[in-house]
C-alpha positions as CSV (number, residue, x, y, z in Angstrom):
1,X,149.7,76.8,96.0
2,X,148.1,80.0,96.2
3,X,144.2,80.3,95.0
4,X,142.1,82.5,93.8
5,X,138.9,84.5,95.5
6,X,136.3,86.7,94.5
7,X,133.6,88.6,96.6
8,X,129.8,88.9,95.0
9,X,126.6,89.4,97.0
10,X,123.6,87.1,97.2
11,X,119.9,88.4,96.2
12,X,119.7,89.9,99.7
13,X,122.8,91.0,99.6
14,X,124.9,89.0,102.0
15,X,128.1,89.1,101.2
16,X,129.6,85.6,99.4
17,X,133.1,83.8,98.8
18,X,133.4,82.2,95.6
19,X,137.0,80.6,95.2
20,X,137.6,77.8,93.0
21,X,135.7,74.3,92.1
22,X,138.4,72.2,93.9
23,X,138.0,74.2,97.6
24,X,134.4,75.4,97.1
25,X,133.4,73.9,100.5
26,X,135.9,75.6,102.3
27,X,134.0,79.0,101.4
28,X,130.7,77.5,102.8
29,X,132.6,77.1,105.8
30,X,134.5,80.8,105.9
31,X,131.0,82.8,105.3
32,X,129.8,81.4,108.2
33,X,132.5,83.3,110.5
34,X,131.2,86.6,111.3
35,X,133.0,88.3,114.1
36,X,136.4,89.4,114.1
37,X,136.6,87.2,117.6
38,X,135.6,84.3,115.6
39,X,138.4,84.7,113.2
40,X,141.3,85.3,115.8
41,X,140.3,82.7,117.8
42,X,140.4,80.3,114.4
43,X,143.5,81.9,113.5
44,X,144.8,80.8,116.9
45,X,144.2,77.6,116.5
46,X,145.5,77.2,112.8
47,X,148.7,78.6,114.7
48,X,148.7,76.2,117.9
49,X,148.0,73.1,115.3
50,X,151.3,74.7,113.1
51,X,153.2,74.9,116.3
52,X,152.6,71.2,117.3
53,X,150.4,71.9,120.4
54,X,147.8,69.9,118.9
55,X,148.5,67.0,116.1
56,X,144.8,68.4,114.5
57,X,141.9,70.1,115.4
58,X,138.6,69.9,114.4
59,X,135.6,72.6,114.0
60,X,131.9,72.0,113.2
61,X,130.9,75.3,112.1
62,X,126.7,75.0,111.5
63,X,127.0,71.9,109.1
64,X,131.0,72.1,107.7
65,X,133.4,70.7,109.4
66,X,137.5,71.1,108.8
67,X,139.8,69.2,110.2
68,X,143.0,71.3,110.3
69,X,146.4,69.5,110.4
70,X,150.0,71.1,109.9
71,X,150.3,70.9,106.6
72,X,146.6,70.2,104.9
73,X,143.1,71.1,106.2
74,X,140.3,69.2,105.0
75,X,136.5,70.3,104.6
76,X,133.0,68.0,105.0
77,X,129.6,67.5,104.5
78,X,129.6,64.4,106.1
79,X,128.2,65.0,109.6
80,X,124.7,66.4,107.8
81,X,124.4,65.0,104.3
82,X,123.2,61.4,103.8
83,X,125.4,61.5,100.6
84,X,127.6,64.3,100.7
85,X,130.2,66.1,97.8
86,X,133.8,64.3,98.7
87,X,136.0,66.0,101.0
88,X,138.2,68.9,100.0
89,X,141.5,69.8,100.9
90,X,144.1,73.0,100.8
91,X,147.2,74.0,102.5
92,X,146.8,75.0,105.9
93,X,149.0,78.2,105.3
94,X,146.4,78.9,102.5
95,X,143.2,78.3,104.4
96,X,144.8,80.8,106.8
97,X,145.5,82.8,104.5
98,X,141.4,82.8,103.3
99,X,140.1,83.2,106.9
100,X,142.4,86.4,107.0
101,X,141.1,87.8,103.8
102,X,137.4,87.0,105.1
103,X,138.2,88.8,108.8
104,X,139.2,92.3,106.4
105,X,135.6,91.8,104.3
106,X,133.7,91.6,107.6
107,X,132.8,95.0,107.9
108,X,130.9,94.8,104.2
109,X,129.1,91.7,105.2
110,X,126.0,92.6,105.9
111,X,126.2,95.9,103.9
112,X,123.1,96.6,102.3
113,X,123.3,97.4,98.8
114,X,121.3,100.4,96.8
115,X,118.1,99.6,96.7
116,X,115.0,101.5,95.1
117,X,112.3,102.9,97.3
């Protein structure tokens, strides 16, 4: 299944994923990447995971977590939130696919926008 993204800025003008209700965590979890070495070395492990080297793999990234398997990666609040939104889950090949799309935004991240003197 293939998702849809969009880019908009916060007040300060960080740069934000929105993607849909149903994976909504998972961008709370991408913005949070922010080097290109980051994204490789995510990338890499998707791949290794994919290629069987691990059976899955797990990353705590500031308070999400994923749990990346072959076929479906799962996102959580529930290593920091007492009650916490229920898990979310999306293709692997898709959340790849995401992280990739994040890695070409980097550059505009922290971009500041026009702003009045």
């Amino acid at each position: 299944m293939s998702y849809s993204c969009k880019f908009t800025r916060s007040p300060s003008g960080r740069l934000l994923l929105k993607l849909p209700k149903e994976i909504d965590t998972f961008a709370d979890f991408i913005e949070l990447i922010a080097t290109e070495d980051e994204v490789n070395e995510y990338i890499q492990i998707i791949d290794a995971v994919k290629e069987g080297k691990h059976k899955q793999f797990q990353i705590l990234l500031d308070a999400p977590m994923v749990t990346i398997k072959p076929k479906l990666t799962s996102v959580t609040l529930s290593e920091i939130l007492d009650d916490p939104p229920p898990d979310q889950y999306i293709e692997t090949d898709e959340f790849r696919k995401l992280i990739l799309i994040w890695k070409e935004k980097l550059p505009e991240r922290f971009l500041e926008i026009d702003k009045e003197d």
